[in-house]
N, CA, C and O atoms as a CHARMM CRD file, in Angstrom:
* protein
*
  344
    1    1 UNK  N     -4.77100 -14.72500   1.26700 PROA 1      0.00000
    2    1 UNK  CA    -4.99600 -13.52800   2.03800 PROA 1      0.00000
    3    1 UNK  C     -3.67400 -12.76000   2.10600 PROA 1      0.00000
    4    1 UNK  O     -2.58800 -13.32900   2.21600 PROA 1      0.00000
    5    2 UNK  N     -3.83200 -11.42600   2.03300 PROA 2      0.00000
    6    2 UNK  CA    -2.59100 -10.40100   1.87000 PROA 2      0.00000
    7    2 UNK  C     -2.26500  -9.82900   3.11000 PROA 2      0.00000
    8    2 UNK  O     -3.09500  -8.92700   3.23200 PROA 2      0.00000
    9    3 UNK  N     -1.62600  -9.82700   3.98600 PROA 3      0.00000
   10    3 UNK  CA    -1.35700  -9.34600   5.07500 PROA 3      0.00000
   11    3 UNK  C     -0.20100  -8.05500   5.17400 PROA 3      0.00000
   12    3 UNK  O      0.94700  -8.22000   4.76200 PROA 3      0.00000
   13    4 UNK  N     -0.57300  -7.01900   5.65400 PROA 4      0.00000
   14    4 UNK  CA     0.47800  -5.95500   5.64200 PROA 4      0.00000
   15    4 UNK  C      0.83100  -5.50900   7.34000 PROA 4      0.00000
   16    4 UNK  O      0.11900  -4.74500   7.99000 PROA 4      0.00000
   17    5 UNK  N      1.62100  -5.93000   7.66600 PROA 5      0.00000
   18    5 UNK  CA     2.00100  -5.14300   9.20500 PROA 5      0.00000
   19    5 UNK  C      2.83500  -3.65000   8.37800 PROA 5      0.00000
   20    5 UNK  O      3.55800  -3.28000   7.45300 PROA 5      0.00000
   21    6 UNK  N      2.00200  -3.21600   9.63700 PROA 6      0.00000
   22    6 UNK  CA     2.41800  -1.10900   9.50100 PROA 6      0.00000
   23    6 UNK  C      2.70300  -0.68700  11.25200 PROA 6      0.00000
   24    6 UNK  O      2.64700  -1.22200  12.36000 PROA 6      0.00000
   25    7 UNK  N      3.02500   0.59600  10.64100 PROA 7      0.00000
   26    7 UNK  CA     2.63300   1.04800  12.68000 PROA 7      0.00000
   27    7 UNK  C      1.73900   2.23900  12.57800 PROA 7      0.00000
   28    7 UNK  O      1.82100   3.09000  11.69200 PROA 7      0.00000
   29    8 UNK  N      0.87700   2.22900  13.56000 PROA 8      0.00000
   30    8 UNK  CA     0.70300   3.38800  13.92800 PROA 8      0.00000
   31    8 UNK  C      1.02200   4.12100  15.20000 PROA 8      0.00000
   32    8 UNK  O      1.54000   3.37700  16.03400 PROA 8      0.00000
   33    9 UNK  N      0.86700   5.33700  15.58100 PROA 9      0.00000
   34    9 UNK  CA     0.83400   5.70400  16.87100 PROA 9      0.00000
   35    9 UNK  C     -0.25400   6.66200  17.48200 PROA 9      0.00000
   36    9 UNK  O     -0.71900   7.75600  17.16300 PROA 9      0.00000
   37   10 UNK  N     -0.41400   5.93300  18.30900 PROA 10     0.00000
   38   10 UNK  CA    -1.63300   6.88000  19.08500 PROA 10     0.00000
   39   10 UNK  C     -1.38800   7.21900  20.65800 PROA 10     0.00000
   40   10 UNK  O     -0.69900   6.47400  21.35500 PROA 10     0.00000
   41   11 UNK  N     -1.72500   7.86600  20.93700 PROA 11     0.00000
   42   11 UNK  CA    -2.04300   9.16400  21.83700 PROA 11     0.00000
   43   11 UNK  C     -2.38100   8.89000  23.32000 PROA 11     0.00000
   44   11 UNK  O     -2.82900   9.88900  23.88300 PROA 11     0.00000
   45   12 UNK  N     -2.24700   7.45200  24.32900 PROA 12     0.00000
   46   12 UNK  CA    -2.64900   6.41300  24.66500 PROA 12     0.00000
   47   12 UNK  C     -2.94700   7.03700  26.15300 PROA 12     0.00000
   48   12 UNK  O     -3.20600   8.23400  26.27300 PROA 12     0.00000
   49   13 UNK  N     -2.89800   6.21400  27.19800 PROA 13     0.00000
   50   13 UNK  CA    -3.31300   6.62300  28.88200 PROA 13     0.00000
   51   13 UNK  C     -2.35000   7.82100  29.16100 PROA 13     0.00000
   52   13 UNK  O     -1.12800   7.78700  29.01700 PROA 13     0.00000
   53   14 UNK  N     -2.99000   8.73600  29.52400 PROA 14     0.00000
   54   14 UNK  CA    -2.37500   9.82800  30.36000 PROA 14     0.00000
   55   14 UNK  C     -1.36600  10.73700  29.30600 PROA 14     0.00000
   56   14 UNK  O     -0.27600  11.23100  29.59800 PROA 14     0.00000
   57   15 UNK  N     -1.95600  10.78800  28.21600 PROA 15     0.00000
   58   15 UNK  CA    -1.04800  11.69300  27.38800 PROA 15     0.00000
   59   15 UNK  C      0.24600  10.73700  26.43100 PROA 15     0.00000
   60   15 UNK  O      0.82100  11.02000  25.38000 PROA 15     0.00000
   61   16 UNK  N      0.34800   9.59600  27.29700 PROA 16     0.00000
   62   16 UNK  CA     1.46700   8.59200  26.71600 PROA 16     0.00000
   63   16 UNK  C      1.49900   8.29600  25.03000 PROA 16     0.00000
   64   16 UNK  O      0.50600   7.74400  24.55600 PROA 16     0.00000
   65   17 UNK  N      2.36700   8.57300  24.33200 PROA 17     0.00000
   66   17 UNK  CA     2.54700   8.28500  22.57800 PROA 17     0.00000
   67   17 UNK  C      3.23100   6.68400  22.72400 PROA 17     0.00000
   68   17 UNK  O      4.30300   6.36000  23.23600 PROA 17     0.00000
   69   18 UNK  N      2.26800   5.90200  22.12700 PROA 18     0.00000
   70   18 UNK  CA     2.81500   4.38300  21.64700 PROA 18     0.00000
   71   18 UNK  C      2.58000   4.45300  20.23300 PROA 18     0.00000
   72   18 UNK  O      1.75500   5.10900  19.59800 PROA 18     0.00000
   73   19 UNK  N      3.66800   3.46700  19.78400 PROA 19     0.00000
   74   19 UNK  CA     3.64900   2.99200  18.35100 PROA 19     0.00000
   75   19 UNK  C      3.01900   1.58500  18.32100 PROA 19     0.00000
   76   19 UNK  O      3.52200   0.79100  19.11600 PROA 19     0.00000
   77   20 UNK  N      1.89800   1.07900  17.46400 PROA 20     0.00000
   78   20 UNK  CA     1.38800   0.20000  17.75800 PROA 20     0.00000
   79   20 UNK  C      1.85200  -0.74200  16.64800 PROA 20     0.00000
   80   20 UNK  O      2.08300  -0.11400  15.61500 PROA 20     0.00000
   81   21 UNK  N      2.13000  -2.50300  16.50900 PROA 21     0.00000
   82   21 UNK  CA     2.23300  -2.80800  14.99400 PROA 21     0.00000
   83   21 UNK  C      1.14600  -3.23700  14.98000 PROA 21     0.00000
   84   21 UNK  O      0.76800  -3.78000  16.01800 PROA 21     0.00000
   85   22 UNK  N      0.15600  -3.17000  13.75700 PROA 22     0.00000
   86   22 UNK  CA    -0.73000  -3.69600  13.16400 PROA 22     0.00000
   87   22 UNK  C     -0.62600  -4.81200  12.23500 PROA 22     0.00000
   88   22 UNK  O      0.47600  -5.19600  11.84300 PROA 22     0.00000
   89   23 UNK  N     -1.91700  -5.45300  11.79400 PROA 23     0.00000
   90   23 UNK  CA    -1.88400  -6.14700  10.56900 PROA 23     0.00000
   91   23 UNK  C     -3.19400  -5.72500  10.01300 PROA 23     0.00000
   92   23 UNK  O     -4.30000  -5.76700  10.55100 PROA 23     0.00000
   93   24 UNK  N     -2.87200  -5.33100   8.89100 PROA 24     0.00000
   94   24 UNK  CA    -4.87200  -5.34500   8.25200 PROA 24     0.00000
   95   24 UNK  C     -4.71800  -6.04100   6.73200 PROA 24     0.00000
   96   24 UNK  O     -3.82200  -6.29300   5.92700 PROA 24     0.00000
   97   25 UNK  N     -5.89300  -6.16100   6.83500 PROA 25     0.00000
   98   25 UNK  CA    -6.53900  -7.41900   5.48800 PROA 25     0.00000
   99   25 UNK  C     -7.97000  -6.67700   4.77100 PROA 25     0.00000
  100   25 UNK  O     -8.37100  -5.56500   5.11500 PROA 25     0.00000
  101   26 UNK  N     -8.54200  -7.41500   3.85900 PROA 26     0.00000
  102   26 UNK  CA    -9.99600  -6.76900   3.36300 PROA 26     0.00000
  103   26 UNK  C    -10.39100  -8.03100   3.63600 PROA 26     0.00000
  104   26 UNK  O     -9.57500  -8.95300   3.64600 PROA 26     0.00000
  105   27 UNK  N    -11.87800  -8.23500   3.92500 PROA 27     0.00000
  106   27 UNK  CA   -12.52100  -9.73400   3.83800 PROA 27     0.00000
  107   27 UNK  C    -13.95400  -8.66000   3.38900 PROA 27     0.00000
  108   27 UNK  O    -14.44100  -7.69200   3.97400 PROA 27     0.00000
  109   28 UNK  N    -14.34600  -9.40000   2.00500 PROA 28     0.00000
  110   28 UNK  CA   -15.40000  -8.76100   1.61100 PROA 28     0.00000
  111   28 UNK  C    -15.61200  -7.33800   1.00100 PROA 28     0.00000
  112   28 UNK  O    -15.56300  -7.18200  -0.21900 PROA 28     0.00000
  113   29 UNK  N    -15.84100  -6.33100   1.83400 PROA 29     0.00000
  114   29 UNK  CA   -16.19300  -5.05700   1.87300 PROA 29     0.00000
  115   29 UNK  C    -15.62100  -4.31600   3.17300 PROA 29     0.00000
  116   29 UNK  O    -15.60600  -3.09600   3.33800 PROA 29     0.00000
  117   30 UNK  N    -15.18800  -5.21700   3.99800 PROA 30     0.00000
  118   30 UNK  CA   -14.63800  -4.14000   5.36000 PROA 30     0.00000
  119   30 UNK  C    -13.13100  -4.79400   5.19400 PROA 30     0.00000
  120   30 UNK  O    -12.72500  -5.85300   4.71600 PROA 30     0.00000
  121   31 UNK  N    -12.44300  -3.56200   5.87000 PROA 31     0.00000
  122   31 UNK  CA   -10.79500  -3.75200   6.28100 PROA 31     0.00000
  123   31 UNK  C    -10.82700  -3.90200   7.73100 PROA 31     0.00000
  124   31 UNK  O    -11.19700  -3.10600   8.59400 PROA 31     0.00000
  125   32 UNK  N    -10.36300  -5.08800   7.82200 PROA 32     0.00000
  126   32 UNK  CA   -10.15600  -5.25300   9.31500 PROA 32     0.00000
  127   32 UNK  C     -8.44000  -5.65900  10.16000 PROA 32     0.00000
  128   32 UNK  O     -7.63800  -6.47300   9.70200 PROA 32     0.00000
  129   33 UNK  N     -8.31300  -5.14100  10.97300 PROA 33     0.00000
  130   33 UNK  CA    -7.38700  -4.45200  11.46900 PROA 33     0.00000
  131   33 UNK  C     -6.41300  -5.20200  12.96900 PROA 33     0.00000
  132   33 UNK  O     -7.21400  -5.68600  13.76900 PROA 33     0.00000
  133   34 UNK  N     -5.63900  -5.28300  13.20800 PROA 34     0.00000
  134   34 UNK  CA    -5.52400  -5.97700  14.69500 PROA 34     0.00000
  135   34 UNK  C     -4.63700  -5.91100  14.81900 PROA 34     0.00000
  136   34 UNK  O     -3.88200  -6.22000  13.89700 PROA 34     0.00000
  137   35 UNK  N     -4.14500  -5.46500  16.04000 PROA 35     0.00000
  138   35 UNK  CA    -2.78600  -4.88200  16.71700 PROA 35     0.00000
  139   35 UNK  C     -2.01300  -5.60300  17.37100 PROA 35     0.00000
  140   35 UNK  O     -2.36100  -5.65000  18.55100 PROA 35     0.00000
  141   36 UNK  N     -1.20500  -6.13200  17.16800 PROA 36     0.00000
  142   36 UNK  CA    -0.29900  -7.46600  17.31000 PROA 36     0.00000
  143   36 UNK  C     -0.03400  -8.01000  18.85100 PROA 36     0.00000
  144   36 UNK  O     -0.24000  -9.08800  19.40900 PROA 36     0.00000
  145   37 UNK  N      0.59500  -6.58000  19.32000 PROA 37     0.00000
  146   37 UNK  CA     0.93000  -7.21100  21.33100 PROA 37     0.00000
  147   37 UNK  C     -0.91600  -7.49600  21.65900 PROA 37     0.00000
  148   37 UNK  O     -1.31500  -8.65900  21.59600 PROA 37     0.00000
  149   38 UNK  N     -1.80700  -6.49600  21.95600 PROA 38     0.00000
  150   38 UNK  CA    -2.47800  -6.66000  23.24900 PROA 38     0.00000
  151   38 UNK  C     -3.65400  -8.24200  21.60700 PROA 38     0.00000
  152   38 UNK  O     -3.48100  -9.37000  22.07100 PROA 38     0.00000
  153   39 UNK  N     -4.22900  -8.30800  20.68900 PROA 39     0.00000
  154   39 UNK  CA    -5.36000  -8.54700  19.87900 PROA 39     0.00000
  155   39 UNK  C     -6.35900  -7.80500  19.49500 PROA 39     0.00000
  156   39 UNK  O     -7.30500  -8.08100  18.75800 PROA 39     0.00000
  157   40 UNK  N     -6.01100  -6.58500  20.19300 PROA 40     0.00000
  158   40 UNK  CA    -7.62500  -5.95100  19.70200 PROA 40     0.00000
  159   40 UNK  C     -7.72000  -5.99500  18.36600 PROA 40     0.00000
  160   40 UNK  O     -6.60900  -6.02300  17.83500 PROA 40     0.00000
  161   41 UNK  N     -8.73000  -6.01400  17.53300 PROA 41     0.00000
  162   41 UNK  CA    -9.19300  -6.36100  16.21700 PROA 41     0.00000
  163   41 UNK  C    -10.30600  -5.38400  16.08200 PROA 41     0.00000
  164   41 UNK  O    -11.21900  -5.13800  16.87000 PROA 41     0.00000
  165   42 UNK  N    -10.03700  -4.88300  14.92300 PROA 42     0.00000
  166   42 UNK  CA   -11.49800  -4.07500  14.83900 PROA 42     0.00000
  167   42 UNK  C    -11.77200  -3.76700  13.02700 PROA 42     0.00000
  168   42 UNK  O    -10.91300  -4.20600  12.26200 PROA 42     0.00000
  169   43 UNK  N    -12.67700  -3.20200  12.59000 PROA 43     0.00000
  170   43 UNK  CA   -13.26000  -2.84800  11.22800 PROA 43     0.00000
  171   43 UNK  C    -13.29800  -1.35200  10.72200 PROA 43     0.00000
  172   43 UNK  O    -13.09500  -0.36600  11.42900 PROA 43     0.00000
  173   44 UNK  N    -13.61700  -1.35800   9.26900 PROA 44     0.00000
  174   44 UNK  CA   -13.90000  -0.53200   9.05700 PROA 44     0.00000
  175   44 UNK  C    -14.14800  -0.53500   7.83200 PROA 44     0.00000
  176   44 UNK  O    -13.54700  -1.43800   7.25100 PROA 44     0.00000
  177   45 UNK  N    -14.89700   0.20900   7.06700 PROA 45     0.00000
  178   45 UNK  CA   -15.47500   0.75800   5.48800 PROA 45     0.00000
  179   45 UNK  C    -14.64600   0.61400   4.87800 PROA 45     0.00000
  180   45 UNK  O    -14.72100  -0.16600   3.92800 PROA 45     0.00000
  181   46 UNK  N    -13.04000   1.57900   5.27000 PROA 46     0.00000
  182   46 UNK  CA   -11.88400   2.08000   4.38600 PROA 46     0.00000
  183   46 UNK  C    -10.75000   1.76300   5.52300 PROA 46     0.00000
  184   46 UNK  O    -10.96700   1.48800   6.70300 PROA 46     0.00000
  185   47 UNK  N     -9.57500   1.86400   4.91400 PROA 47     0.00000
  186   47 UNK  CA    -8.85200   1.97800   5.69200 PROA 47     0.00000
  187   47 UNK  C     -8.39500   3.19200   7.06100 PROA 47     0.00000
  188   47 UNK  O     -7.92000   3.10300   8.19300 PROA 47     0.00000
  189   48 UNK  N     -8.74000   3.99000   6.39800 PROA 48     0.00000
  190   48 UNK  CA    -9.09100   4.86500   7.46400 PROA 48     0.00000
  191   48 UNK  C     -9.25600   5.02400   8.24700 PROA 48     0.00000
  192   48 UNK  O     -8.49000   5.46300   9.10600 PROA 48     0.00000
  193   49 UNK  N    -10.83800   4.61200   8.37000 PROA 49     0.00000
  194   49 UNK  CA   -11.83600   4.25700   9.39000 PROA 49     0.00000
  195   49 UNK  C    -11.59900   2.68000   9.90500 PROA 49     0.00000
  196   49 UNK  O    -12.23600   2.45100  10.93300 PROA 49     0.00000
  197   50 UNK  N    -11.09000   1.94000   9.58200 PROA 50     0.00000
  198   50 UNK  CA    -9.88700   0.84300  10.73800 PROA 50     0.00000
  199   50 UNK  C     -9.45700   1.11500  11.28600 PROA 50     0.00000
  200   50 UNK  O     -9.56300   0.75800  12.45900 PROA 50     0.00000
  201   51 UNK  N     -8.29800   2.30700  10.68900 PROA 51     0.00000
  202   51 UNK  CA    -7.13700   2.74100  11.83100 PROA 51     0.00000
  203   51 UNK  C     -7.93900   3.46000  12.82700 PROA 51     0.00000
  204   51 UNK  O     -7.55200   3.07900  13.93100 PROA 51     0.00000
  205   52 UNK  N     -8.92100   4.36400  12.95200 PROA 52     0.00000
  206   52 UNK  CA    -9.19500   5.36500  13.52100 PROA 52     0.00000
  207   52 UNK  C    -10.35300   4.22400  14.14900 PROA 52     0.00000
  208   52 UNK  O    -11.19700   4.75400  14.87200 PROA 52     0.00000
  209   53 UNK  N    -10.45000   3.16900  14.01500 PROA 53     0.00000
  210   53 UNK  CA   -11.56100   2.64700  14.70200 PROA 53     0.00000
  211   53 UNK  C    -10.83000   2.01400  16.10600 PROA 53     0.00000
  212   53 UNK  O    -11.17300   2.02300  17.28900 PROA 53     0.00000
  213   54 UNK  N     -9.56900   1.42400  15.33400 PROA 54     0.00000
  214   54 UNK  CA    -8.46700   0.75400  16.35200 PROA 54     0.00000
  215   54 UNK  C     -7.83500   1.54200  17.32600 PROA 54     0.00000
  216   54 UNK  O     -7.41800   1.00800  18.35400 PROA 54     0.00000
  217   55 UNK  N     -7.67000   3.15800  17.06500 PROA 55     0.00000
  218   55 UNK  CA    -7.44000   3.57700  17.89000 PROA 55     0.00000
  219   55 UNK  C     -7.89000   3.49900  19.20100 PROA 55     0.00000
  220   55 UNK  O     -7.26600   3.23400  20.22800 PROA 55     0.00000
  221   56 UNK  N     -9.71400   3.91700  18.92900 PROA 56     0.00000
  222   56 UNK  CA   -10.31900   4.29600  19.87000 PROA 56     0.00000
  223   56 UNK  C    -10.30100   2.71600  20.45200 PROA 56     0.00000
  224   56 UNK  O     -9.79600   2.41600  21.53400 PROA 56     0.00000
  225   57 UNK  N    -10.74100   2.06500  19.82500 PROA 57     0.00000
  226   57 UNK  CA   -10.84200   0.65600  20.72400 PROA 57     0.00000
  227   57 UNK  C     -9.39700   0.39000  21.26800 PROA 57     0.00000
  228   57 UNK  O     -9.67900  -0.03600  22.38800 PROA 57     0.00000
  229   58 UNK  N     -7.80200   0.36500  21.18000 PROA 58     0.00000
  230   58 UNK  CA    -6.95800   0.42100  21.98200 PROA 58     0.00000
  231   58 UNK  C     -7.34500   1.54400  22.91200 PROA 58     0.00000
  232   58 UNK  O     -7.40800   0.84200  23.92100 PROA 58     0.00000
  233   59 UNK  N     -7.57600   2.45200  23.23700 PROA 59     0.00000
  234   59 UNK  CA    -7.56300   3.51200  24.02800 PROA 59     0.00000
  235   59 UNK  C     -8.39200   2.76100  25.32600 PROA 59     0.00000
  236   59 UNK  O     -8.06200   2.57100  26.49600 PROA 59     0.00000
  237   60 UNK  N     -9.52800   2.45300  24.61400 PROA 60     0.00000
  238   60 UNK  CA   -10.21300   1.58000  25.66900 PROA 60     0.00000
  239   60 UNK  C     -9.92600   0.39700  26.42300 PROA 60     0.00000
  240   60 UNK  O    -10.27900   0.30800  27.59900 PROA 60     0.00000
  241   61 UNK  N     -9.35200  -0.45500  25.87000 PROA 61     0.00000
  242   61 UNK  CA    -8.95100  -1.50700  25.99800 PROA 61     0.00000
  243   61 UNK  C     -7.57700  -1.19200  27.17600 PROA 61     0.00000
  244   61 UNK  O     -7.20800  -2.07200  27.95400 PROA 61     0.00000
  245   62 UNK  N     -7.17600  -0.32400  27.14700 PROA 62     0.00000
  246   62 UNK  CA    -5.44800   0.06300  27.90800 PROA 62     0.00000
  247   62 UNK  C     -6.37100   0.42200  29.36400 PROA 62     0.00000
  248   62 UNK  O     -5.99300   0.05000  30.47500 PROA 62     0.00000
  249   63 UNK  N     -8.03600   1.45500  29.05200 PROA 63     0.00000
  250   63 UNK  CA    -8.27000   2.28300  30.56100 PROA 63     0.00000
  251   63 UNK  C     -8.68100   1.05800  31.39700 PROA 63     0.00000
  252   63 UNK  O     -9.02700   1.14500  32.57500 PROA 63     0.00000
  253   64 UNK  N     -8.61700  -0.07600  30.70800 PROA 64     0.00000
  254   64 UNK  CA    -9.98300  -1.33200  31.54200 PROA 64     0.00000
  255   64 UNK  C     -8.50100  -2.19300  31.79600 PROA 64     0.00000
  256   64 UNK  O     -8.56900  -2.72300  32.90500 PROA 64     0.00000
  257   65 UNK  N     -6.89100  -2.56600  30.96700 PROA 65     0.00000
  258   65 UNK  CA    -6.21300  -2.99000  31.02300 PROA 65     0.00000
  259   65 UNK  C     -4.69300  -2.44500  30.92100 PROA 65     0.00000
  260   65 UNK  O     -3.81100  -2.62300  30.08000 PROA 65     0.00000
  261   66 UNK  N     -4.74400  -1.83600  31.91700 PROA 66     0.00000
  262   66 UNK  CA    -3.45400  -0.69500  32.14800 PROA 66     0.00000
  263   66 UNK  C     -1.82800  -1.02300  31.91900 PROA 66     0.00000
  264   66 UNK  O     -0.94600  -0.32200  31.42400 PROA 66     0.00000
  265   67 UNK  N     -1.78900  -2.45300  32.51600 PROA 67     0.00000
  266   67 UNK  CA    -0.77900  -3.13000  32.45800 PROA 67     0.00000
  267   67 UNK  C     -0.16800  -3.23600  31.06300 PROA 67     0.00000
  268   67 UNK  O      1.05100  -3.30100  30.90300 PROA 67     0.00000
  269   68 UNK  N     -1.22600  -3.25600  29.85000 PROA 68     0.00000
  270   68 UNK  CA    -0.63900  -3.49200  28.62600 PROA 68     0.00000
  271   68 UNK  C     -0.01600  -2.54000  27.98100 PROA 68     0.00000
  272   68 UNK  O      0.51000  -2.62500  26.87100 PROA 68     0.00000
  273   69 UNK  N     -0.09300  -1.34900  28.89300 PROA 69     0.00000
  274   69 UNK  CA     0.75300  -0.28800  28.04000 PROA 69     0.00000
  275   69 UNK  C      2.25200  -0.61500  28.50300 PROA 69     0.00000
  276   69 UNK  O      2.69400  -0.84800  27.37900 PROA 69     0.00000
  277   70 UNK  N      3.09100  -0.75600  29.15300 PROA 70     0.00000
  278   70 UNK  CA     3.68700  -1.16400  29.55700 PROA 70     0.00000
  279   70 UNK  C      4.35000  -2.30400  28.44000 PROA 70     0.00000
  280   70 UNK  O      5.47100  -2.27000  27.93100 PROA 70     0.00000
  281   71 UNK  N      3.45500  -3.13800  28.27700 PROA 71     0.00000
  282   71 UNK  CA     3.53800  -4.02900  27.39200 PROA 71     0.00000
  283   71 UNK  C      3.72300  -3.87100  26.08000 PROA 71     0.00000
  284   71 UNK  O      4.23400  -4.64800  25.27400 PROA 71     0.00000
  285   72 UNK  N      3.19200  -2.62100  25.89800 PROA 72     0.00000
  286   72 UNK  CA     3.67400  -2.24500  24.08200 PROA 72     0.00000
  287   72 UNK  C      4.38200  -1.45400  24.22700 PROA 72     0.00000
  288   72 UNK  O      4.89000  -1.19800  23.13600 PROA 72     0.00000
  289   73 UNK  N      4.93900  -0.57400  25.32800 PROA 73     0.00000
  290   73 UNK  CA     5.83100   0.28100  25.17800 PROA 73     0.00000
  291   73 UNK  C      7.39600  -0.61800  25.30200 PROA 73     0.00000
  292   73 UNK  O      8.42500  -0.30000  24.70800 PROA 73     0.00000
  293   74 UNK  N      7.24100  -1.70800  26.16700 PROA 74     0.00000
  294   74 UNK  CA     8.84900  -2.57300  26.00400 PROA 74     0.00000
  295   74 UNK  C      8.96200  -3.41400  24.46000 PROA 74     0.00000
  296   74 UNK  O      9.97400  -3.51900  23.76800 PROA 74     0.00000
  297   75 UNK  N      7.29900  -4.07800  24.11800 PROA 75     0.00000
  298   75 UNK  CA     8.14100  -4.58500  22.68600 PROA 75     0.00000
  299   75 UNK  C      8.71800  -3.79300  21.65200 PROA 75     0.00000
  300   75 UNK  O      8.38400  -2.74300  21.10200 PROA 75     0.00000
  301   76 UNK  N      9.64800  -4.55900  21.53800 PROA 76     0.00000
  302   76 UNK  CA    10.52700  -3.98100  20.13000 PROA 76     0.00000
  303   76 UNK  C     10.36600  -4.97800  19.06100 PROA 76     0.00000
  304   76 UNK  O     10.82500  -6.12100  19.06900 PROA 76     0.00000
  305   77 UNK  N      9.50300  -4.29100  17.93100 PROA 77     0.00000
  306   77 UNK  CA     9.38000  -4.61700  16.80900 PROA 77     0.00000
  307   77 UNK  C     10.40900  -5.03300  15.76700 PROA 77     0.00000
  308   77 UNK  O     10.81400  -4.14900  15.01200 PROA 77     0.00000
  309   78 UNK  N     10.86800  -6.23400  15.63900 PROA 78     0.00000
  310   78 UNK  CA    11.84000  -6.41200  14.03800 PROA 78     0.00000
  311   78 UNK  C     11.87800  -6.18300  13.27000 PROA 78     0.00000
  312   78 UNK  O     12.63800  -5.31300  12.84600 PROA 78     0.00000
  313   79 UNK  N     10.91200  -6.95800  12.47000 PROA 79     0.00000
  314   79 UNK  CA    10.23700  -6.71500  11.50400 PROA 79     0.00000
  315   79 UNK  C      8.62400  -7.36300  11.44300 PROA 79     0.00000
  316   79 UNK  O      7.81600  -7.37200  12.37100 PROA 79     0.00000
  317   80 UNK  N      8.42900  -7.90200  10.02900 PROA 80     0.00000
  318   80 UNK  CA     7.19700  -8.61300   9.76100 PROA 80     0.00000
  319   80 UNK  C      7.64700  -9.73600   8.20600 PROA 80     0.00000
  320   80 UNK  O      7.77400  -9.27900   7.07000 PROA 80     0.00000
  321   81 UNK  N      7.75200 -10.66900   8.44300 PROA 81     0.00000
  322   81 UNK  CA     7.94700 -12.10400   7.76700 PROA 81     0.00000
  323   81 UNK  C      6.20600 -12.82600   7.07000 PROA 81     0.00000
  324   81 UNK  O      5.23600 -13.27000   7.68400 PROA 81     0.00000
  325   82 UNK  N      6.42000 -12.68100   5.82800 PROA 82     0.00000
  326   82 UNK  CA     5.28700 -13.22900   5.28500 PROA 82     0.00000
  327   82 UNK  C      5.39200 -15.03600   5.16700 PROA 82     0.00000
  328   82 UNK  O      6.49100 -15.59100   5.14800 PROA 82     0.00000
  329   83 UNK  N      4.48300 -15.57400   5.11600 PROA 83     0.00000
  330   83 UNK  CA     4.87100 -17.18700   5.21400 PROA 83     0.00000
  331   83 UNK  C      3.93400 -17.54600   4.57700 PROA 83     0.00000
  332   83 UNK  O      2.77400 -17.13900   4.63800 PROA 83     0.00000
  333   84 UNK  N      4.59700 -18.71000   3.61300 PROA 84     0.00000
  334   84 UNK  CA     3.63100 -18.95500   2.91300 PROA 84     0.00000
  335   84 UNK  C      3.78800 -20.68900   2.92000 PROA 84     0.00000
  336   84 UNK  O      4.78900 -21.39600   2.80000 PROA 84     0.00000
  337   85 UNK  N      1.89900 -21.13600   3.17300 PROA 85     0.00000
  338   85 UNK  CA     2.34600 -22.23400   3.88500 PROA 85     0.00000
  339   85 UNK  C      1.33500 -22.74900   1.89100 PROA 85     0.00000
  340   85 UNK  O      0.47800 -22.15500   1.23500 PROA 85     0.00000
  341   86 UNK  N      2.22200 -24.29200   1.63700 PROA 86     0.00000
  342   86 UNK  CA     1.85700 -24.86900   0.47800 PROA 86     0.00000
  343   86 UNK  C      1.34700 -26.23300   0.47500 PROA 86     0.00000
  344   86 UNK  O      1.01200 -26.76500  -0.58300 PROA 86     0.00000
């Protein structure tokens, strides 16, 4: 399995801009997607429609769990380390 961490940023509670890190993969026919601090995980057709799926599901996920913005706005990202176990 190929794993790529990226960032995106979206548009989050109350006007707030976070950078989110991701990881997405293909399994099958969908790209699926998941945002490293809070787990949300989500799908999509294309890549595209992952990111833009993950958005909306972080957006949601922050109005029901407020505290986690907070939480992605203090981590600081390093990097991303591939591992390969044999």
């Amino acid at each position: 399995m190929n794993l790529n961490l990226s960032s995106i940023s979206i548009r989050g509670i109350k006007g707030v801009m976070m950078r989110l890190q991701t990881v997405i993969w293909k399994e099958e026919d969908m790209y699926v997607i998941k945002e490293v601090i809070t787990g949300v995980t989500t799908q999509g057709k294309s890549i595209e429609e992952a990111i833009n799926n993950l958005k909306e599901a972080i957006i949601l996920y922050l109005e029901e769990v407020p505290e986690a913005v907070e939480k992605i706005k203090s981590t600081e990202t390093i990097g991303a380390i591939n591992v390969e176990i044999t």
